[in-house]
Residue frames as a rotation matrix with the C-alpha (Angstrom) as fourth column:
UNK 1
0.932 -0.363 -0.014 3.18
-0.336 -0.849 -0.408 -37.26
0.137 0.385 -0.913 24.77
UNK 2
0.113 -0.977 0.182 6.50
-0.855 -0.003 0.519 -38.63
-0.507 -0.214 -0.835 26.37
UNK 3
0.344 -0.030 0.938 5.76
0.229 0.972 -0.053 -41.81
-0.910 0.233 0.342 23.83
UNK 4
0.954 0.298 0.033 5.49
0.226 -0.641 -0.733 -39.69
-0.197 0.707 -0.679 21.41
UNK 5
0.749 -0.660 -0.060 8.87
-0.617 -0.661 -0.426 -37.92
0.242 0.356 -0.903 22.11
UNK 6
0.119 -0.787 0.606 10.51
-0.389 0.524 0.758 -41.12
-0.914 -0.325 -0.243 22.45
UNK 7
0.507 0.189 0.841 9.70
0.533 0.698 -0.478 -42.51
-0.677 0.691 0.253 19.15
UNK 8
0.940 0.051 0.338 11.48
0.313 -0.524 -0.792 -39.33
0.136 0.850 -0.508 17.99
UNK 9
0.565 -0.705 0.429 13.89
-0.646 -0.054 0.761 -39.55
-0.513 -0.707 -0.486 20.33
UNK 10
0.523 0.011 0.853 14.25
0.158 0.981 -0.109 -43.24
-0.838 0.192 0.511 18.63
UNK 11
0.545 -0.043 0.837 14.26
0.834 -0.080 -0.546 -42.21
0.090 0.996 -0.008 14.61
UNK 12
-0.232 -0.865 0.446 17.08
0.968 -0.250 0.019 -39.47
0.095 0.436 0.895 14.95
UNK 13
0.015 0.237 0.971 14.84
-0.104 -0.966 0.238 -35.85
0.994 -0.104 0.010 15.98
UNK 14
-0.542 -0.061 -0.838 14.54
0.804 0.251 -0.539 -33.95
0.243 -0.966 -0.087 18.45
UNK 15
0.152 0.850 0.504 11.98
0.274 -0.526 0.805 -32.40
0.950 0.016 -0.313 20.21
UNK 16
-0.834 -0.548 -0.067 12.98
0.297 -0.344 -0.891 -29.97
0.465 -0.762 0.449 22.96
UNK 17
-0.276 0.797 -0.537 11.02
0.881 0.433 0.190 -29.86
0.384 -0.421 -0.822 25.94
UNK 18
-0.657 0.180 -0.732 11.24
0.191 -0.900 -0.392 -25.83
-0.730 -0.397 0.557 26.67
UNK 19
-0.775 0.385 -0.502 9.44
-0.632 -0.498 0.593 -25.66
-0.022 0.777 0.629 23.22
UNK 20
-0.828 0.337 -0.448 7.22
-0.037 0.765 0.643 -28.41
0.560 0.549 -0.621 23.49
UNK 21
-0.900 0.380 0.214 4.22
-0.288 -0.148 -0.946 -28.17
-0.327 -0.913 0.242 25.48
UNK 22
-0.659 0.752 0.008 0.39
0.557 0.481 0.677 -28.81
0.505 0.450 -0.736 25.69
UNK 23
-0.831 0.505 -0.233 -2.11
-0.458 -0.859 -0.228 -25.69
-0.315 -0.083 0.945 25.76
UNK 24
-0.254 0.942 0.217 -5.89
0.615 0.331 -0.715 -26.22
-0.746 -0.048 -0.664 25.96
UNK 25
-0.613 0.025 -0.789 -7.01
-0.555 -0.724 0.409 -24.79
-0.562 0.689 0.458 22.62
UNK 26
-0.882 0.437 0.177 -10.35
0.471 0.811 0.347 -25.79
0.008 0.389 -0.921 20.67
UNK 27
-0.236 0.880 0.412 -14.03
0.322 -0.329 0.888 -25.27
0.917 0.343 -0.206 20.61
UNK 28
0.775 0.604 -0.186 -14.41
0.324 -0.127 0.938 -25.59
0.543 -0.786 -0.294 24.26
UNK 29
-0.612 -0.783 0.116 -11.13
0.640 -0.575 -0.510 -23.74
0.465 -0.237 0.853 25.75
UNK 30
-0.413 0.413 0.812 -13.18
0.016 -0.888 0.460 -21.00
0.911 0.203 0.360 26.22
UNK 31
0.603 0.768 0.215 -16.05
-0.528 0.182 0.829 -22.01
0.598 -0.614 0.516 28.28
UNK 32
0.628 -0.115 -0.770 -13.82
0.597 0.706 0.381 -25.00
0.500 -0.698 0.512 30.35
UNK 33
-0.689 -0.721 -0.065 -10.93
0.577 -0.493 -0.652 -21.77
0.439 -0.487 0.756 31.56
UNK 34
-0.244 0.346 0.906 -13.71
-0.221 -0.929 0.296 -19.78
0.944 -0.128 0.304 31.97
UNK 35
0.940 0.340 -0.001 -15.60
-0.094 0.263 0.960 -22.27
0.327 -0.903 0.279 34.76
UNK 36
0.494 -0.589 -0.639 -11.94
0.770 0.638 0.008 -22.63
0.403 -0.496 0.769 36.05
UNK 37
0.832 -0.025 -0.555 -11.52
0.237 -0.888 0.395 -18.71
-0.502 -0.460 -0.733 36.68
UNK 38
-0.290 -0.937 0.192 -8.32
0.699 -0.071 0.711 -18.96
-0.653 0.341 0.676 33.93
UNK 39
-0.085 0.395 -0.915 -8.55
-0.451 -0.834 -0.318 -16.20
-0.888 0.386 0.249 31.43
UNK 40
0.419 0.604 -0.678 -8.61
-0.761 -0.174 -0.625 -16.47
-0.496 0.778 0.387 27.88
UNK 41
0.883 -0.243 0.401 -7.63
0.166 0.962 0.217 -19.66
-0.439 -0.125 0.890 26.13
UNK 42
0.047 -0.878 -0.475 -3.49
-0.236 -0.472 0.849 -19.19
-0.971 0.072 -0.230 24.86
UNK 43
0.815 0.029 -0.579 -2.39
-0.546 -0.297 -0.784 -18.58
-0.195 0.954 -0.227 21.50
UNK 44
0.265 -0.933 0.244 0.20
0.101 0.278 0.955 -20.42
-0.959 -0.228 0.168 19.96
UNK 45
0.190 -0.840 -0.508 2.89
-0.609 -0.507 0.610 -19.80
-0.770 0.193 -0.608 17.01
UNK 46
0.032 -0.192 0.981 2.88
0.081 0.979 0.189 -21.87
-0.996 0.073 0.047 13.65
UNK 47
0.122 0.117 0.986 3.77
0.838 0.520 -0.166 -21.78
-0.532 0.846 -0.034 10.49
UNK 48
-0.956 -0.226 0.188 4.28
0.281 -0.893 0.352 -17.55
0.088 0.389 0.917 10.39
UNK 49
-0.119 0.865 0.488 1.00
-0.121 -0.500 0.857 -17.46
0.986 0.043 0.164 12.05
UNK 50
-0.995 0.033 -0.099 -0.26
0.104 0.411 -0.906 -17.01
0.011 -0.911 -0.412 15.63
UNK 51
-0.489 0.757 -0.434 -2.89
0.047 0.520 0.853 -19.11
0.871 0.397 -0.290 15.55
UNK 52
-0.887 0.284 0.365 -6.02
-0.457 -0.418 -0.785 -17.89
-0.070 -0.863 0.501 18.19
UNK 53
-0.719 0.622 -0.311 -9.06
0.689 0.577 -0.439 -19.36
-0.093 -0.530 -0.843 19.95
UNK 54
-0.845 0.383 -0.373 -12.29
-0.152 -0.841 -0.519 -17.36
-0.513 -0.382 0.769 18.71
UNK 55
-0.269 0.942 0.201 -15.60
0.571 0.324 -0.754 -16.83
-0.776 -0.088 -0.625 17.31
UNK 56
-0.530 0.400 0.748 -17.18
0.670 -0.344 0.658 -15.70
0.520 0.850 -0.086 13.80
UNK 57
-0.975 0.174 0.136 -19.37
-0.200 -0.956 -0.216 -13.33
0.092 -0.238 0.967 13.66
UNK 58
0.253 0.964 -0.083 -22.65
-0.440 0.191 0.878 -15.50
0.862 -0.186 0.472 14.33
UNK 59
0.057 -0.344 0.937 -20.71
-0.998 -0.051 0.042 -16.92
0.034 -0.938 -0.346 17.54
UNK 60
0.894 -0.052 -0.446 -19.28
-0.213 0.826 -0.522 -19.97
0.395 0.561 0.727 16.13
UNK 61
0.253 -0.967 -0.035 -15.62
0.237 0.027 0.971 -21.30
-0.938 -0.254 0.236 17.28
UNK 62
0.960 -0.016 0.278 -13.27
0.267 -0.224 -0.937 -20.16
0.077 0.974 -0.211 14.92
UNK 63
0.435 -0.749 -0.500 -9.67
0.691 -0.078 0.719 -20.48
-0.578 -0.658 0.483 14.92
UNK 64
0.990 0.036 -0.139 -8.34
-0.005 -0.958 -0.286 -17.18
-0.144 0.284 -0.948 13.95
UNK 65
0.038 -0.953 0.300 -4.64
0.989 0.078 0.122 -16.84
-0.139 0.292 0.946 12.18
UNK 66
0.986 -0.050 -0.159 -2.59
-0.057 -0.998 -0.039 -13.40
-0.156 0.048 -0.987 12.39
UNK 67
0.603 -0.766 -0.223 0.59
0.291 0.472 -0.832 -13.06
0.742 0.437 0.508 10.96
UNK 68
0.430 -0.430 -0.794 3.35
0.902 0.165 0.399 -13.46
-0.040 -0.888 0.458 13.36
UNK 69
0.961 0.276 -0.014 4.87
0.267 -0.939 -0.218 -9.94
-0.073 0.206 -0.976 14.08
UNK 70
0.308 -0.950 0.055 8.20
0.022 0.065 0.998 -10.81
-0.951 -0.306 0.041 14.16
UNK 71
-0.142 0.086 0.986 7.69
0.963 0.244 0.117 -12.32
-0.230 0.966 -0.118 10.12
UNK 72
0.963 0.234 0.133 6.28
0.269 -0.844 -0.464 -8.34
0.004 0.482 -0.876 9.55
UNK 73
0.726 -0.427 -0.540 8.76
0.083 -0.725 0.684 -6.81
-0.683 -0.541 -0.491 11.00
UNK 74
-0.036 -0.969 -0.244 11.76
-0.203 -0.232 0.951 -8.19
-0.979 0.084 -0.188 9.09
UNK 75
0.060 0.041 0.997 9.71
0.995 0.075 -0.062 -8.24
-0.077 0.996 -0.037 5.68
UNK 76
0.901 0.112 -0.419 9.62
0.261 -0.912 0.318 -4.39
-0.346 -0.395 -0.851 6.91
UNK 77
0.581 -0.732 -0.356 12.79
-0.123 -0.512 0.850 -4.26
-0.805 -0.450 -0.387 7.92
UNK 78
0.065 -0.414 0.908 14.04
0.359 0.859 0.366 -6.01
-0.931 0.302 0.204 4.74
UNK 79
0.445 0.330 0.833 12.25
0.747 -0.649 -0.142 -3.66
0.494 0.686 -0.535 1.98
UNK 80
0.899 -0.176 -0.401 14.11
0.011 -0.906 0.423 -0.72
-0.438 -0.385 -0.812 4.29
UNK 81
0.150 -0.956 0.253 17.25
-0.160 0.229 0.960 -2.17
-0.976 -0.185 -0.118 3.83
UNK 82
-0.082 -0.395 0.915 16.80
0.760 0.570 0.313 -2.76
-0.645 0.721 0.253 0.15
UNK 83
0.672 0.735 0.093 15.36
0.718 -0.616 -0.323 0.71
-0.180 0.283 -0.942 -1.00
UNK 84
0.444 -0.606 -0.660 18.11
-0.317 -0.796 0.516 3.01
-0.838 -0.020 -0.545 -0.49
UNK 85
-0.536 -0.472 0.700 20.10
0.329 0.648 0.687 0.43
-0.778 0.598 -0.192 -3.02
UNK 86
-0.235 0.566 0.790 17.21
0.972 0.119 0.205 0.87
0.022 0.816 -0.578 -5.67
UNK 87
0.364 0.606 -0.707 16.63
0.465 -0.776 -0.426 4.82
-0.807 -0.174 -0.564 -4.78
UNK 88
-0.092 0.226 -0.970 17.79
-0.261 -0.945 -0.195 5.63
-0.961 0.235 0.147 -7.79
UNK 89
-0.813 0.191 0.550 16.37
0.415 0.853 0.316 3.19
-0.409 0.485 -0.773 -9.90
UNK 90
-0.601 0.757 0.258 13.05
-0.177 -0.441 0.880 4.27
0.779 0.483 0.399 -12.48
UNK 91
-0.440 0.515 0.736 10.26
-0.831 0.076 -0.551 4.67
-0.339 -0.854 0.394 -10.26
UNK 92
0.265 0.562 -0.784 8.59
-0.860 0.505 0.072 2.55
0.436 0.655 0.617 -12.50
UNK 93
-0.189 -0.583 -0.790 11.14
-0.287 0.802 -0.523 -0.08
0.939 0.128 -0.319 -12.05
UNK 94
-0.900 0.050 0.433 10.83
-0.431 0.056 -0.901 0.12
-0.069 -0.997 -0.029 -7.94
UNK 95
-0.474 0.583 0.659 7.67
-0.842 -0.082 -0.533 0.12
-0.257 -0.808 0.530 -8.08
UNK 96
0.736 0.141 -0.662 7.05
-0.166 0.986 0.026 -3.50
0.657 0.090 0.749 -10.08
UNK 97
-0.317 -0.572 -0.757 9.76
0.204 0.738 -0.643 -4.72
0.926 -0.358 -0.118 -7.57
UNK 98
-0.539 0.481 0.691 7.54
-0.820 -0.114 -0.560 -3.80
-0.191 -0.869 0.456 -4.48
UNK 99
-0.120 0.968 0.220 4.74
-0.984 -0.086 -0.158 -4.79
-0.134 -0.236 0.963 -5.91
UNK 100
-0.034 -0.323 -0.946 6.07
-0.301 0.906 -0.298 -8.16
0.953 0.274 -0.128 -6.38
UNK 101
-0.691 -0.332 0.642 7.37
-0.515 -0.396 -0.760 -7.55
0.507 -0.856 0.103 -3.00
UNK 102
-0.331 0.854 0.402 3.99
-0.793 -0.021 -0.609 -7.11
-0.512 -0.520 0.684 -1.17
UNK 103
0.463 0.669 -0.582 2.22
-0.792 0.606 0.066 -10.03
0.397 0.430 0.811 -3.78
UNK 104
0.140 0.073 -0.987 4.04
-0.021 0.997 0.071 -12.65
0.990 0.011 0.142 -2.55
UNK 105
-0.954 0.059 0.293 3.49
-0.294 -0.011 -0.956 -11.76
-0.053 -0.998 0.027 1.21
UNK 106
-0.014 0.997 -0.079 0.01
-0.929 -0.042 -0.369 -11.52
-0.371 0.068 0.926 0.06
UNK 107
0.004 0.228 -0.974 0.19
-0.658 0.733 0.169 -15.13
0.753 0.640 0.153 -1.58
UNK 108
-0.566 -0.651 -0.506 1.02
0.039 0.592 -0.805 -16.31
0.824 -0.475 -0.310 1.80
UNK 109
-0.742 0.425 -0.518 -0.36
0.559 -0.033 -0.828 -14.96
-0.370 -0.904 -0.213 4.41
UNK 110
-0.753 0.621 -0.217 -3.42
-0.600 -0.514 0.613 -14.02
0.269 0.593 0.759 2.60
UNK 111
-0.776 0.457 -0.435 -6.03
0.563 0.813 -0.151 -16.20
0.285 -0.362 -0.888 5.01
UNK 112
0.380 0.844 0.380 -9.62
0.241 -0.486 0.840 -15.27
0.893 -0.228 -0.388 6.34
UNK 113
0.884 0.303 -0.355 -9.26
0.406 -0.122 0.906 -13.03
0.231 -0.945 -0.231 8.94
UNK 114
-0.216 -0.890 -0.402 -5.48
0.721 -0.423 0.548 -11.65
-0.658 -0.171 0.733 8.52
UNK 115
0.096 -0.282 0.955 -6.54
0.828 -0.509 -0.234 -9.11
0.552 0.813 0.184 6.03
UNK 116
0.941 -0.337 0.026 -5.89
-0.242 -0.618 0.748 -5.95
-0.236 -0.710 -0.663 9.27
UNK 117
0.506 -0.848 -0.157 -2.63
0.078 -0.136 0.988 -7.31
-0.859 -0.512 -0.003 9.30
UNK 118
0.164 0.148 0.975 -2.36
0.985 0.025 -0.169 -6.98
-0.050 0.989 -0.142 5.05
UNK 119
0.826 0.476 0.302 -3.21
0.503 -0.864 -0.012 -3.65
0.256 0.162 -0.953 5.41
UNK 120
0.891 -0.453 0.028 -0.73
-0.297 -0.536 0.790 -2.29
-0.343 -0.713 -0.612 7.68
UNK 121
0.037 -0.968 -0.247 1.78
0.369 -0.216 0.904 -3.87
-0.929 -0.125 0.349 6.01
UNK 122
0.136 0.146 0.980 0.95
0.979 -0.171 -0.110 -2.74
0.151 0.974 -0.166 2.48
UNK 123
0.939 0.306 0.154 0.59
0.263 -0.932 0.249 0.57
0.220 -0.194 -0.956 4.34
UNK 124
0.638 -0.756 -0.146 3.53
0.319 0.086 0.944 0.50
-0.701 -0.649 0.296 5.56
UNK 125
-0.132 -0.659 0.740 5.89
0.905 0.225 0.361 -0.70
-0.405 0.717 0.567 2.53
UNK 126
0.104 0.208 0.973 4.38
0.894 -0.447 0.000 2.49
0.435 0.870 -0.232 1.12
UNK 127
0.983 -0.115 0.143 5.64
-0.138 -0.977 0.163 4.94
0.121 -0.180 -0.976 3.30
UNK 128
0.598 -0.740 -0.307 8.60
0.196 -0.236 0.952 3.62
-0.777 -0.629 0.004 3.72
UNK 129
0.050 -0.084 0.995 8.67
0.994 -0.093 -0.058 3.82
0.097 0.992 0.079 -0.80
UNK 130
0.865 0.305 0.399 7.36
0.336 -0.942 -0.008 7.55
0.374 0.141 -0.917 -0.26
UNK 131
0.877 -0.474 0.075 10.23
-0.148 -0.118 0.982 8.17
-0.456 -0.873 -0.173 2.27
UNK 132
-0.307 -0.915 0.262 13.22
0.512 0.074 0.856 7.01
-0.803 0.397 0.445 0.22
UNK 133
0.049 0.291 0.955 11.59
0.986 -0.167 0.001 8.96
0.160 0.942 -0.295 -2.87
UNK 134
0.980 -0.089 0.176 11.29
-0.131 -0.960 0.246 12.46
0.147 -0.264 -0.953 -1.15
UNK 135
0.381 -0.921 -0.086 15.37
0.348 0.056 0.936 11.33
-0.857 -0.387 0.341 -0.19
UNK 136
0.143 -0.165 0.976 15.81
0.598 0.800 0.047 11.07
-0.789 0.576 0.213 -3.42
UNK 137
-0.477 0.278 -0.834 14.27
0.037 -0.942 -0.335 14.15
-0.878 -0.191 0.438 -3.97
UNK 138
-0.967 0.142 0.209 12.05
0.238 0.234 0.942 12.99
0.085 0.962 -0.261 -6.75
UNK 139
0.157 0.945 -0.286 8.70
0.918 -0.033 0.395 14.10
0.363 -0.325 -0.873 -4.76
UNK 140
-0.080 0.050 -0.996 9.82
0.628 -0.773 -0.089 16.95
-0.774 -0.633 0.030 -3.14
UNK 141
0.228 0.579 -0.783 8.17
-0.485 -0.630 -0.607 20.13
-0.845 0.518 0.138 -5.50
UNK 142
-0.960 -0.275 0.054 7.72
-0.006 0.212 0.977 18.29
-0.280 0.938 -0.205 -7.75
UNK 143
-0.248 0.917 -0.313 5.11
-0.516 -0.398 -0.758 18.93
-0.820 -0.026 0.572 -10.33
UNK 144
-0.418 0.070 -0.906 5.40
-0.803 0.437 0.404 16.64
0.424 0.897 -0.127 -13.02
UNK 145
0.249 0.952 -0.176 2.32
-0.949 0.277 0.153 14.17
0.194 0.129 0.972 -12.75
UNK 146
0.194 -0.495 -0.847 4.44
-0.449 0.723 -0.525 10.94
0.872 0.482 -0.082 -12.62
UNK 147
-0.793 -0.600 -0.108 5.92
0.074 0.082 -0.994 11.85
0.605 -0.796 -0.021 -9.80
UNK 148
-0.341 0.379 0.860 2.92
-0.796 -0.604 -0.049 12.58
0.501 -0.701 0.507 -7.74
UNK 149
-0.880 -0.096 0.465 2.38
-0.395 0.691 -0.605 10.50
-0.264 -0.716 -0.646 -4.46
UNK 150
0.153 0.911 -0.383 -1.26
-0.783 -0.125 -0.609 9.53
-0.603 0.393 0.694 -5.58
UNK 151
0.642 0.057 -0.765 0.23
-0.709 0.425 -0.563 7.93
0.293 0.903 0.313 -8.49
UNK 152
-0.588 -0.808 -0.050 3.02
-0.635 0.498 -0.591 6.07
0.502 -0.316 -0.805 -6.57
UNK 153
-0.699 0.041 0.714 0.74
-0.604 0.502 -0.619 5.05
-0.384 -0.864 -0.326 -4.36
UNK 154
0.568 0.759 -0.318 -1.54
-0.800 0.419 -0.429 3.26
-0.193 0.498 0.845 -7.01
UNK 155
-0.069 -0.605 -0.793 1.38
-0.915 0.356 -0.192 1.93
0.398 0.712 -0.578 -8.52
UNK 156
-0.563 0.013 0.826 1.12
-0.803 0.229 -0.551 -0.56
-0.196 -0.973 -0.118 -5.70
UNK 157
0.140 0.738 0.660 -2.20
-0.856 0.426 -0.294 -1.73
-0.498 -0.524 0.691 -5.54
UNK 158
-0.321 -0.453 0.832 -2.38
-0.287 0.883 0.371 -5.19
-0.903 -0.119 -0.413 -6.51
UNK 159
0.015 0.833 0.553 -5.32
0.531 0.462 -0.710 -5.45
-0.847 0.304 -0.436 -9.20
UNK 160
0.690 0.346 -0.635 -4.11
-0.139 -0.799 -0.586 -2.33
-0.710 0.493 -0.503 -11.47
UNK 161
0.221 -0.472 0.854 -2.61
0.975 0.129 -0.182 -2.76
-0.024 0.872 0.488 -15.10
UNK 162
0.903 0.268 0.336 -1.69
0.399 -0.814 -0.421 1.21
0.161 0.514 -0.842 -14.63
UNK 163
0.282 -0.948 0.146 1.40
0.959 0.280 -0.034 1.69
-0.008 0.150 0.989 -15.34
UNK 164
0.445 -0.230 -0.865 3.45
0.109 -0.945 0.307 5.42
-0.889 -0.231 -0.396 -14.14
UNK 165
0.551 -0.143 0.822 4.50
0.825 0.242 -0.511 6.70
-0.125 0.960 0.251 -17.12
């Protein structure tokens, strides 16, 4: 390892040593902390995933990817911050610029095993859509069909050619 960070040291990078470290992680992690009384084997941070030590359902290793929650948060916080701007925009319109939105999170972090964390935010984005719409006051008694939360909330999904009309 300290060759390692000399040779990069050498060619012009750097590689800081508070960030740099070396974590048992693998098939056998598990079983070699376990005979050492350590707990579970650590997780580590890459790429907009934290990437975990685990097991399929037939009890296989399997390294398990969840998107990092920091990466939700401020695709969250980001679609909060951009809504009010577009609340009075066609719903229509909003809602192809979500559902862009949410598809190209989903082109990304779309891996086995992250689809929990998919959910929640898809779930999400869509209340915080409902939420600037009742501001708006385009949901609130309303009875015209268009408007109804149902339909918004299709408007969404990822696979539908139905279009609010």
């Amino acid at each position: 390892m300290k060759q390692r960070m000399q040779n990069s040291y050498e060619k012009g990078l750097a590689i800081y040593s508070d960030k740099t470290r070396r974590i048992e992680f693998g098939r056998f992690a598990e079983q070699n902390r376990k005979r050492r009384g350590e707990g579970k084997p650590e997780t580590f941070d890459f790429l907009g995933f934290t990437h975990i030590s685990g097991k399929n359902g037939l009890g296989r290793f399997m390294v398990r990817r969840t998107t990092i929650r920091k990466r939700m948060r401020a695709k969250l916080r980001q679609v909060k911050q951009q809504l009010p701007e577009r609340m009075h925009d066609p719903v229509l319109q909003t809602g192809q610029w979500l559902k862009s939105v949410v598809q190209g999170y989903f082109n990304y972090y779309a891996v086995p095993g992250n689809l929990a964390s998919l959910g929640v935010c898809r779930d999400r984005v869509l209340a915080l859509w409902w939420r600037t719409l009742v501001a708006a006051r385009r949901c609130v008694h309303c009875r015209d069909a268009r408007y109804s939360r149902r339909r918004v909330m299709s408007s969404l999904n990822a696979g539908s050619s139905r279009r609010l009309s």
